[in-house]
N, C-alpha and C positions, 0 to 999 in steps of 0.2 A: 531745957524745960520751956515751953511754953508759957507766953505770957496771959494775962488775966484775960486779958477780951481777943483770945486765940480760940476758932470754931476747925474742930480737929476734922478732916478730908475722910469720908470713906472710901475707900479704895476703890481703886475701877473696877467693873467686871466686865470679861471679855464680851461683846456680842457674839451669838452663835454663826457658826462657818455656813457660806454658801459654796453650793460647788462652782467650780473654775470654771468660763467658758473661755470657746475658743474662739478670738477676734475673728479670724477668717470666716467660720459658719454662721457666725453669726452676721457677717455681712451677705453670706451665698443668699442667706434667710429674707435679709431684708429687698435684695436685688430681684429672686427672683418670686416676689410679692407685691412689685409694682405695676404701676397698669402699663405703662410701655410694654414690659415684658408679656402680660395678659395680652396685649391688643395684639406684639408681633407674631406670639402663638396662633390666634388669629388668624393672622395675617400667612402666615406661611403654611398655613392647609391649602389654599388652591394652589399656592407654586409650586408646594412637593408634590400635589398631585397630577397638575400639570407635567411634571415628568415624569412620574411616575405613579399610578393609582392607590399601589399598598404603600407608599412614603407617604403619599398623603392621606391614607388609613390610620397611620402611626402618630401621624403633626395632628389629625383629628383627635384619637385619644388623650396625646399631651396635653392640644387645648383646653381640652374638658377637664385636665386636671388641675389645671392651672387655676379655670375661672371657676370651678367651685371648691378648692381646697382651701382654706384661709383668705379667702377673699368675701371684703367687708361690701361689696357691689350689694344693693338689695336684689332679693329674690326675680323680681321682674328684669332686672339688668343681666343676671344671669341666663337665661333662659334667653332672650334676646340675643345673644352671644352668643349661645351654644346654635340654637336656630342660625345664626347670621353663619355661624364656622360650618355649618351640616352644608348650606345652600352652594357655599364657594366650593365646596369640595363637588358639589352634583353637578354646576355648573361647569366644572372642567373635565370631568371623567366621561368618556366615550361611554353612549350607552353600548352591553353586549349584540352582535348580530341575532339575526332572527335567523332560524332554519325552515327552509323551507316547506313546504306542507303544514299539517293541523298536526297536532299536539296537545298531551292532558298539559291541564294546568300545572305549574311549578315542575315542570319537567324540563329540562335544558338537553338541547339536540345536539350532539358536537356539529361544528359546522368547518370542512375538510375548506384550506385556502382554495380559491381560484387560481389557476393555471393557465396556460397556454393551451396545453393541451387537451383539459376537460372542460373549453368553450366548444360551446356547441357550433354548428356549422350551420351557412346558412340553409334556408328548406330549399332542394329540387326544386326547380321549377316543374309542373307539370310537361306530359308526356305531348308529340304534336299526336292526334288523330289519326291513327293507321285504319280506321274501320272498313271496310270495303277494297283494299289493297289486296292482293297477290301475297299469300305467309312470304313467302320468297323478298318478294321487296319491301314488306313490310320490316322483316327480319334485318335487314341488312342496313336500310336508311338508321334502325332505333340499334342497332350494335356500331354505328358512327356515332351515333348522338351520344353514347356512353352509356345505356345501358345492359345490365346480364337480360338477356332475353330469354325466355320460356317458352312454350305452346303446349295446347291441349284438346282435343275434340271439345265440341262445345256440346253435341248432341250428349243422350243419354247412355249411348254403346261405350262411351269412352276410347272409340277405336284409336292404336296408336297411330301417331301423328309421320306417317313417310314423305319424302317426296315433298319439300314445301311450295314446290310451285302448282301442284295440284290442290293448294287448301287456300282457303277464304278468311280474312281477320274478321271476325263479326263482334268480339269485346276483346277489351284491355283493361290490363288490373294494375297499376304504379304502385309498386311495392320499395321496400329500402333495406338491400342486405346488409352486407359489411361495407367496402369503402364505396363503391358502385350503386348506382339505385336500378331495383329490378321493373322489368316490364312482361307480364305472364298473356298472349295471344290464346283469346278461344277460337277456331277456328272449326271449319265446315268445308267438304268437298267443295270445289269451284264448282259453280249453278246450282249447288242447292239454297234454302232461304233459311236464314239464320234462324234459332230457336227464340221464342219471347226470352227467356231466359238462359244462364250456363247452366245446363244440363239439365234439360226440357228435351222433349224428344222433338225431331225436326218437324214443321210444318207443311209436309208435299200436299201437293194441292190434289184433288180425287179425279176420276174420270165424270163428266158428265152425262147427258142421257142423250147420244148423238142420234136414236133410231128415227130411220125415214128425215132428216135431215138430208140436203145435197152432200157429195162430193166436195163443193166449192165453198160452204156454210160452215161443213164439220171439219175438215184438214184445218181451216186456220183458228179454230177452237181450241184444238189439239195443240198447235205451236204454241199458242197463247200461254198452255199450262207449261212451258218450257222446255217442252220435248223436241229435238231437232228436228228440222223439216225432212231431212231425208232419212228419218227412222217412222215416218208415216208412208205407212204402205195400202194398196187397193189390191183388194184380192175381189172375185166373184164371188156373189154369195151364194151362184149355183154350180154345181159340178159340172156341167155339161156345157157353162157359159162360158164367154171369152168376154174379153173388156176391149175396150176399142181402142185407139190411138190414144195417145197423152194427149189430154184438153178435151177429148172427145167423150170423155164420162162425166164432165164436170157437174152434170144435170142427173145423175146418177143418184139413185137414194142409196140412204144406209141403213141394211137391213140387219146388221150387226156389228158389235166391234171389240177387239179385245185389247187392254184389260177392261173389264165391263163396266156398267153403271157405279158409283164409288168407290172401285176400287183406289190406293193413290197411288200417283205416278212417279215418280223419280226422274230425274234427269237425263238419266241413260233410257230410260223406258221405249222400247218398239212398240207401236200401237200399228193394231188392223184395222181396218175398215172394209168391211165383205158388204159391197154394193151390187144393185140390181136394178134393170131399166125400168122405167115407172109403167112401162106396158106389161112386164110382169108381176111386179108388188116382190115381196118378200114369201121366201118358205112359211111356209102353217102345216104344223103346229110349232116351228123349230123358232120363230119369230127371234131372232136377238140373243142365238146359241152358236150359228156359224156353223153350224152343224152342214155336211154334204148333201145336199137335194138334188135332183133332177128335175128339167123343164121338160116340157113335152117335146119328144122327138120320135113321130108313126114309122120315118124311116129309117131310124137307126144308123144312123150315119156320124154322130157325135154334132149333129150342129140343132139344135133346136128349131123347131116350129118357126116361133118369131122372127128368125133373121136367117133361117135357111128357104130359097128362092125355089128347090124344089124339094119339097117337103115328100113328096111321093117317091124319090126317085134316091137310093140310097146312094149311089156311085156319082150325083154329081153334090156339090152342097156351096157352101160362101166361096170358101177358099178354091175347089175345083170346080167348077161350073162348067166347064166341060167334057169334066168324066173323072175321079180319082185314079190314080196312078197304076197299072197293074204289075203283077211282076215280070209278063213279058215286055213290057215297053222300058228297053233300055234306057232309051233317049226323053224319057217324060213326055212322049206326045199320046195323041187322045187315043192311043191304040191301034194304030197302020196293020199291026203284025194280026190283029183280033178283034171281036167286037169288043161293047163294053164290058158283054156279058161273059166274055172269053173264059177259056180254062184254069187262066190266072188268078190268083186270090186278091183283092186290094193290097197294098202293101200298108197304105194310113188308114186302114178301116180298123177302128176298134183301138187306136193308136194314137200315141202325142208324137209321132216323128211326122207328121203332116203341119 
């Protein structure tokens, strides 16, 4: 029993249960809530990225989790942080290549590695100058140099190209096929004049107005347009004339000439020149047609007035002056066997075998 001044204990009452934790997480908890740990998260976005860009993609996002999940840093310190982890990370990751040419905006170009192979090679140098050359030797020097060589009429016939030592290089086109670089010859018959352009019609030069000019005035007219000298020919401009010795018409006018007034000439071109002595003048009305006329001749003899010595006397004339040939005179003398006037016919009367 209890004594007098005994104060009787109320019994305890349990306190309510908490749950268990567990020692280890709850240290994981405190560890990785410290700022070391904040700062090396941090800290290790540029090095993972540094070797590699999506590591440190992934150290980016942890950071971010780190410094605002349960971290008492105030709001300005975090955002500082987040900013400081974003900038380490830009600062080591290679920005992407750029593809070459223009592109829309947010369009990414794949861009194929460089090789050895798909560098480009250096440019050809330009081609040397064959202009004015021989196709033949032109062709030959620019197939050592290493180029494919081509040719083509330059005129507008397009005629094909035979025979390169008979053509003219007057342009050249530096082209680049496959491993060789090309070289394309417009070319022109040798002595003709190049076209202003490739495939322009040729520029031959025209006949001039050589009428009543000399002899000596118009042939080197004529050379001039590039026609050979000895495709310039002198003919009579009368039927019944002869021309005198070489040199001795030089004083000779030209009473016509073919091909005529603008016509153009060509390089191969035969020209005439039908000249007449200035003591007869030219045919009228035929004037600069070349056309066949006769000088006057009373005796029919084939030698003209002008320059025959007996104009009256048909059987003697320039060339026979002492009587044209008969058919009894074997021997070509002035007729022993007969007179002039013998029974004989002329044998050169009326005839070019005289």
């Amino acid at each position: 029993m209890p004594g007098p001044h005994t104060t009787p204990v109320p019994p305890s009452v349990p306190a309510p249960s908490e749950p268990a934790r567990d020692p280890g997480d709850m240290a994981r908890r405190r560890w990785s809530r410290t700022n070391p740990v904040r700062v090396g998260f941090v800290a290790a976005v540029p090095v993972l990225g540094l070797m590699e860009p999506r590591l440190g993609g992934v150290a980016l996002i942890a950071a971010l989790v780190v410094l605002w999940r349960g971290n008492p840093w105030p709001r300005a310190g975090k955002v500082a942080a987040t900013i400081a982890a974003m900038a380490l990370l830009g600062a080591v990751v290679p920005a992407p290549p750029k593809a070459a040419g223009t592109k829309a905006a947010g369009t990414k170009t794949p861009v194929a590695p460089r090789t050895p192979k798909t560098t480009p090679k250096a440019t050809t140098p330009p081609a040397p100058d064959y202009r004015g050359k021989k196709l033949d030797v032109a062709y030959g020097q620019a197939t050592k140099a290493g180029f494919v060589v081509s040719s083509h009429d330059a005129s507008e016939k397009n005629t094909f190209v035979r025979s390169r030592s008979l053509w003219t290089v007057c342009f050249q086109e530096q082209g680049r096929g496959g491993v060789r670089p090309t070289l394309d010859f417009a070319v022109v018959r040798s002595g003709a004049p190049c076209p202003k352009k490739d495939g322009e019609p040729i520029p031959w030069p025209t006949m001039p107005e050589l009428v009543w000019k000399t002899w000596r005035t118009a042939r080197p007219q004529v050379v001039a347009l590039g026609v050979r000298s000895d495709h310039v020919e002198a003919r009579a401009a009368y039927r019944n004339d002869t021309l005198p010795g070489e040199g001795e018409y030089d004083d000779w006018r030209v009473c016509a000439h073919d091909p005529a007034e603008g016509a153009k000439v060509p390089a191969d071109t035969r020209v005439t020149l039908y000249l007449s002595s200035q003591d007869n003048g030219c045919p009228e009305p035929d004037r600069g047609t070349g056309t066949a006329v006769d000088l006057p001749d009373q005796d029919d003899d084939g030698d003209p007035d002008y320059r025959d010595p007996f104009p009256g006397d048909r059987d003697r004339n320039t060339r026979f002056p002492d009587g044209i040939p008969h058919l009894g005179d074997s021997d070509g003398s002035d007729g022993s066997s007969g007179s002039s006037h013998g029974g004989g016919r002329s044998v050169c009367h009326h005839t070019r075998l005289c």
